[in-house]
C-alpha positions in Angstrom: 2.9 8.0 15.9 6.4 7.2 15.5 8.7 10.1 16.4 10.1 11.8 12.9 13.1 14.0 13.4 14.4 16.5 10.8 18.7 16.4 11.5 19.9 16.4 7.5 17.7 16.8 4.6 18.5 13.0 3.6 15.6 12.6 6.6 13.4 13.5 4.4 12.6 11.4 0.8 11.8 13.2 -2.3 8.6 12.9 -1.7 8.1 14.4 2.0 10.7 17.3 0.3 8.0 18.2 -2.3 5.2 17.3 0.5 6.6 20.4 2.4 6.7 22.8 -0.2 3.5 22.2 -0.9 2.1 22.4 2.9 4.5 25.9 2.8 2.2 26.8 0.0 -0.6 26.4 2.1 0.4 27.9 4.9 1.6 31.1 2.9 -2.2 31.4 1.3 -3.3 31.1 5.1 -0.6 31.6 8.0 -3.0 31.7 10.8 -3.8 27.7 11.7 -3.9 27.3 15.4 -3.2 23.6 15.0 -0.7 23.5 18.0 -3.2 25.1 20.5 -2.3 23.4 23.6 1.4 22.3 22.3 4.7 23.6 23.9 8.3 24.0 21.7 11.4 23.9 23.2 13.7 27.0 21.0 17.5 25.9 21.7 19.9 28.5 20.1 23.5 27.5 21.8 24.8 29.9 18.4 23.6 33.2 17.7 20.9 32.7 15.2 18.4 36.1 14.1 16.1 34.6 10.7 16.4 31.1 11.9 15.2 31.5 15.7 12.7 34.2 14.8 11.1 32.7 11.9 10.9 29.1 14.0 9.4 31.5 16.9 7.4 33.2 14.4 6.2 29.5 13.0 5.3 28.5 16.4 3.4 31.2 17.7 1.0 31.7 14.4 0.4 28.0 14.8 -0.8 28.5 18.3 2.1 26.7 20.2 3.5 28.2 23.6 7.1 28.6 22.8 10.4 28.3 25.6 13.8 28.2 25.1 17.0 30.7 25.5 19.1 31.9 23.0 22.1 32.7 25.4 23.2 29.6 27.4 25.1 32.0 29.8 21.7 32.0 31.8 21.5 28.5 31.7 22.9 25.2 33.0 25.1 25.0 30.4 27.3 27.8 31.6 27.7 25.3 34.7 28.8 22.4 33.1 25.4 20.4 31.9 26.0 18.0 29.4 23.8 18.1 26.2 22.3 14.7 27.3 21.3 15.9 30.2 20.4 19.0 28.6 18.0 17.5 26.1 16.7 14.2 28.4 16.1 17.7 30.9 13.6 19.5 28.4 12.5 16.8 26.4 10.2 16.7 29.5 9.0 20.0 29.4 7.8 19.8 25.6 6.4 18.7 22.4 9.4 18.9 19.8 12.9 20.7 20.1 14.3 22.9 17.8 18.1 23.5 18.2 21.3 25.0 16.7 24.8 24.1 18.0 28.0 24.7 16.6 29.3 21.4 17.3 28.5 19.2 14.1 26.8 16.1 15.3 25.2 17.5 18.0 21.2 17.9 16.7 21.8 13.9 15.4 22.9 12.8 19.5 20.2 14.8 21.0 17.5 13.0 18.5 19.1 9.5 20.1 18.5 10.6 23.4 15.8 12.2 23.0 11.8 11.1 23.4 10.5 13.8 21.3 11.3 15.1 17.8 14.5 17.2 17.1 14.8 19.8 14.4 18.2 20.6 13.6 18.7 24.4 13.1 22.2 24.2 12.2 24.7 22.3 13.4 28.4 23.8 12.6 29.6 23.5 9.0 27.3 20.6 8.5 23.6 20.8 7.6 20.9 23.2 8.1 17.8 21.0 6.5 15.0 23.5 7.7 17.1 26.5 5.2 17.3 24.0 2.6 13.7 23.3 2.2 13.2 27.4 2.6 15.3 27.9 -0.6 13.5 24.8 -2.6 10.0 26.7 -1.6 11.9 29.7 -2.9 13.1 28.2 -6.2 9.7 26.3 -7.4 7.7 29.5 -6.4 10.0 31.5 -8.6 11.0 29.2 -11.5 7.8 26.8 -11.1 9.4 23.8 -10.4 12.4 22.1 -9.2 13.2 19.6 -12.0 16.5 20.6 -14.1 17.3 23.7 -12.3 21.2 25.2 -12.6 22.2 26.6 -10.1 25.4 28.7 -9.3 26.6 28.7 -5.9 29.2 31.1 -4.6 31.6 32.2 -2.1 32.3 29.8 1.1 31.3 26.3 -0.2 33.8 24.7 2.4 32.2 25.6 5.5 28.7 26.5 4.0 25.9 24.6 5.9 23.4 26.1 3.8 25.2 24.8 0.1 25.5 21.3 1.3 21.7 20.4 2.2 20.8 22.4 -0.8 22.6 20.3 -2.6 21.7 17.1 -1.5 18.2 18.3 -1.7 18.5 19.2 -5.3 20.2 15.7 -6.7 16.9 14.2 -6.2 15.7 16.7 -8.8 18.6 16.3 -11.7 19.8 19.5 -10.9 23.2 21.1 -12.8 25.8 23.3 -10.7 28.6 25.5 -10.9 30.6 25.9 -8.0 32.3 29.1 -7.8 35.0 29.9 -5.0 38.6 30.3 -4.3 40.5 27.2 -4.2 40.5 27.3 0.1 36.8 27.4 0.1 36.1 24.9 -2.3 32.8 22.1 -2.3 34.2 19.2 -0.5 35.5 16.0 -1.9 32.6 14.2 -0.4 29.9 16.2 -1.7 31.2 16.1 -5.6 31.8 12.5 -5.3 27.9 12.1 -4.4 27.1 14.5 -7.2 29.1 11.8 -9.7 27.9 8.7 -8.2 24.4 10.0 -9.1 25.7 11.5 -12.6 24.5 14.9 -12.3 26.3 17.4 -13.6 28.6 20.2 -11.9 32.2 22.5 -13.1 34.2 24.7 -10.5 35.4 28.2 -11.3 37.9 30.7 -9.8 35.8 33.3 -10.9 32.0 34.5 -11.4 32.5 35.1 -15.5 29.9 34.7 -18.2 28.7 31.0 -16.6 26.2 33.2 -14.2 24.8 34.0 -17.6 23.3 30.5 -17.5 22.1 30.2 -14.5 18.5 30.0 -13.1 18.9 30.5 -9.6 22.4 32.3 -8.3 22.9 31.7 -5.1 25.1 33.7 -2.7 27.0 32.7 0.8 29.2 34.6 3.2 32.5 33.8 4.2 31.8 33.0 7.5 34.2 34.1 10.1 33.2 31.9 12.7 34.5 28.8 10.6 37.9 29.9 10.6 40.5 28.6 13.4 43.4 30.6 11.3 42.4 34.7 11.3 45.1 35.4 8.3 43.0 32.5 6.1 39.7 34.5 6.4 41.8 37.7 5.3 42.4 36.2 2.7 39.2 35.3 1.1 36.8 37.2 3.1 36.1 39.2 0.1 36.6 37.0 -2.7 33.1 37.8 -4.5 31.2 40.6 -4.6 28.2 40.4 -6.8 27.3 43.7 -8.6 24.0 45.1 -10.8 26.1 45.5 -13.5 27.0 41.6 -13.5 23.5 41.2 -13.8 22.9 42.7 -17.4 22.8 39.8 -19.4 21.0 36.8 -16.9 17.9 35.3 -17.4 14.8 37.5 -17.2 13.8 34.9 -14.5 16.9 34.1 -12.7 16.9 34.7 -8.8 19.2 35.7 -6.5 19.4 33.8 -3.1 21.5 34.2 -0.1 20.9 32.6 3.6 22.2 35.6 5.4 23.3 37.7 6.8 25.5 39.1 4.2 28.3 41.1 4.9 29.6 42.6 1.5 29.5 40.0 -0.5 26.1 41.4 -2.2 26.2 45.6 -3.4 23.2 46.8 -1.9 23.2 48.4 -5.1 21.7 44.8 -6.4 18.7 45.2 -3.9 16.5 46.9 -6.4 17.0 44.6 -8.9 13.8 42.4 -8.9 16.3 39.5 -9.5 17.2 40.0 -5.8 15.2 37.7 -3.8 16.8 37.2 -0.4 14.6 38.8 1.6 11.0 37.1 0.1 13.0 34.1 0.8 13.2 35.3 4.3 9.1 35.3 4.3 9.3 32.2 2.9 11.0 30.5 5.9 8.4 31.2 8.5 6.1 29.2 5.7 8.3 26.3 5.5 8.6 25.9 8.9 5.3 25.9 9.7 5.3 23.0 7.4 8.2 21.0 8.9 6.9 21.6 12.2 3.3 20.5 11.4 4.0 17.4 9.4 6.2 16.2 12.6 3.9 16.6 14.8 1.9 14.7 12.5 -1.3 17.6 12.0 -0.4 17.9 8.7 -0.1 15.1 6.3 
């Protein structure tokens, strides 16, 4: 079989993207398939990672796979000066597939050239974080029943917000509406709006939350992510630019969700964690799911 990597959610066709939902569907009704008995996964976390490398771990182990890797590359070669080629051609012999995050953007899409085995990017910088995105579209068909025609607010750090540009690209297959809410710093790049055009789907940009979450079907949350920021004054700033509230919640739609990647720092009231709108942490659940699926269909024992 020819080696299929997942490094952007543009990888994967609209087709495969609604192929792993429904395998995530599967897996949810029955979590224990021991399809990878005998398999060995590489877990590469050069960035701290907790839901990502634990629910990859998690998908691993409950499909029978034997699972290495570090999450701390002061123990490793790394800390000694290893390039990432040598790195990856290094463990690439030691394994079945690689999962990795790195903070350098690009990096996931050079190790899948050098690479003999698959490569599943679990974030790379600001850039794309496909296996989340395809978390969040299992999340939003299980909760509104499909993915066609969905609007979607999206809110907070939608400069430096992995998570918000896969989701997007994902959901222009799917005629999708948004509304891009965040201070003027933090705003959806150029690049990604242009796309949004070029395909003629609809989006508006706000300042402010207002009445538009009123519309939406699925609101969906992001930090303001420290790490991004080269210029400490800047994340002063805007670190807490939005904080959603229960009482901003009074007059959405019965059925609207509430999503957020996580970790959240205060940009959610835990006060709107008994709402039964808040769904961040089912979509937690829903990750080990969905990546069970990715990892399946790349190792081609699930089709």
């Amino acid at each position: 079989m020819e080696k299929k990597n997942l490094i952007s959610i543009t990888d994967f066709s609209k087709e495969e993207i609604i192929r792993i939902t429904e395998l995530a569907a599967d897996f949810e009704q029955n979590p224990h398939q021991k399809l990878l008995e005998g398999k060995v996964i590489a877990s590469l976390f050069f960035e701290p990672s907790t839901r990502t490398r634990l629910s990859f771990e998690s998908a691993m182990n409950r499909l029978g796979a034997r699972v290495i890797g570090f999450s701390d590359t002061t123990n490793t070669s790394v800390s000694k000066g290893e390039t990432l080629h040598d790195t990856i051609l290094t463990i690439s012999n030691y394994c079945d597939m690689i999962v990795m995050r790195h903070s350098l953007e690009g990096a996931p899409r050079y190790a899948s050239e050098v690479s003999k085995i698959p490569i599943v990017n679990a974030g790379d910088g600001a850039n794309q974080h496909p296996s989340q995105t395809l978390l969040d579209l299992y999340s939003i068909k299980k909760t509104q029943g499909t993915l066609d025609g969905i609007k979607i607010m999206m809110i907070g750090d939608l400069k430096y917000g992995r998570t918000v540009h896969s989701l997007l690209e994902a959901l222009s297959h799917f005629n999708a509406e948004f509304i891009f809410v965040s201070p003027e710093e933090l705003s959806m790049p150029m690049e990604y709006k242009n796309g949004l055009t070029d395909k003629g789907l609809k989006f508006t940009e706000k300042r402010e939350i207002g009445e538009e979450i009123n519309s939406a079907d699925i609101v969906y949350m992001t930090r303001v992510q420290r790490e991004r920021f080269t210029d400490h004054m800047e994340y002063e700033r805007v670190k807490n630019a939005y904080v959603l509230r229960n009482s901003m919640l009074a007059n959405t739609k019965e059925n609207m969700r509430i999503l957020h990647p996580l970790p959240r720092v205060n940009e959610i009231d835990p006060d709107v964690d008994s709402n039964p709108k808040a769904y961040y942490f089912e979509q937690t659940e829903n990750g080990v799911y969905t990546r069970m699926a990715i990892i399946s269909y790349l190792l081609g024992v699930k089709k």
